[in-house]
C-alpha positions in Angstrom: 0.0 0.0 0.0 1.7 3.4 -1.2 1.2 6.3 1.6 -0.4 9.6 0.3 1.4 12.7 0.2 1.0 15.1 2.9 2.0 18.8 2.8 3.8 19.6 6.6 2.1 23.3 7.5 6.1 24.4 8.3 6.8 23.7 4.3 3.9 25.5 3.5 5.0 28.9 6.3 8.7 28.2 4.0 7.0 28.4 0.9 5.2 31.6 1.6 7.7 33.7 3.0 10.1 32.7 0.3 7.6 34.1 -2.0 7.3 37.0 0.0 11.0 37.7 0.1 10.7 37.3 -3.4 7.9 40.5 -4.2 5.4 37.9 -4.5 1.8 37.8 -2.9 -0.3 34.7 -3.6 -3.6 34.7 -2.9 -4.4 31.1 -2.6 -2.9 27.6 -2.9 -5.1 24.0 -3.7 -3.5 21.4 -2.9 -4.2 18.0 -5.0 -4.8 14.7 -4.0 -1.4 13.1 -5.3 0.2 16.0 -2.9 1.2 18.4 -5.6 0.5 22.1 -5.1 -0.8 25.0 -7.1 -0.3 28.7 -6.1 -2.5 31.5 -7.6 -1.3 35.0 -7.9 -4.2 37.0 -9.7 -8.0 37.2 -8.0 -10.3 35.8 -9.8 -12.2 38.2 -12.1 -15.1 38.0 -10.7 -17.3 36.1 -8.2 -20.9 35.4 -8.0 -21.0 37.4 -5.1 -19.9 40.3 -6.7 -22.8 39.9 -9.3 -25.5 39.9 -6.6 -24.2 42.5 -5.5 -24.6 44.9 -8.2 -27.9 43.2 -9.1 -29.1 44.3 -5.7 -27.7 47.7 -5.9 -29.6 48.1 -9.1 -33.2 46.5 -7.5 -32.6 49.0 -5.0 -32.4 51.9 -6.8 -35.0 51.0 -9.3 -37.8 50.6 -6.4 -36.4 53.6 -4.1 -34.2 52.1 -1.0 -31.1 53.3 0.4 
């Protein structure tokens, strides 16, 4: 039976202030099921959230609130 990967929290604490050091700011990190890992640096362009929120901005200025 092969063991799974596991990711030790002081590798990732290395990780990130090495990017730090560097200039760079990552936003978020998956990590995969065979172990691997995958940093993002960019937020993503938009979020669902952010569409309800302009969809209820606009309800509320069409009917009058706020």
């Amino acid at each position: 039976m092969s063991r799974r990967p596991s990711v030790r929290e002081a590798d990732l604490k290395t990780a990130l202030a090495a990017l730090r050091a560097s200039g760079i700011e990552p936003v978020s990190l998956d990590i995969r099921p065979d172990g691997t890992q995958r940093w993002h640096f960019t937020k993503p362009a938009g979020s669902d959230e952010d569409d309800l929120d302009r969809e209820l901005e606009a309800f509320e200025a069409k009917h009058g609130y706020g």
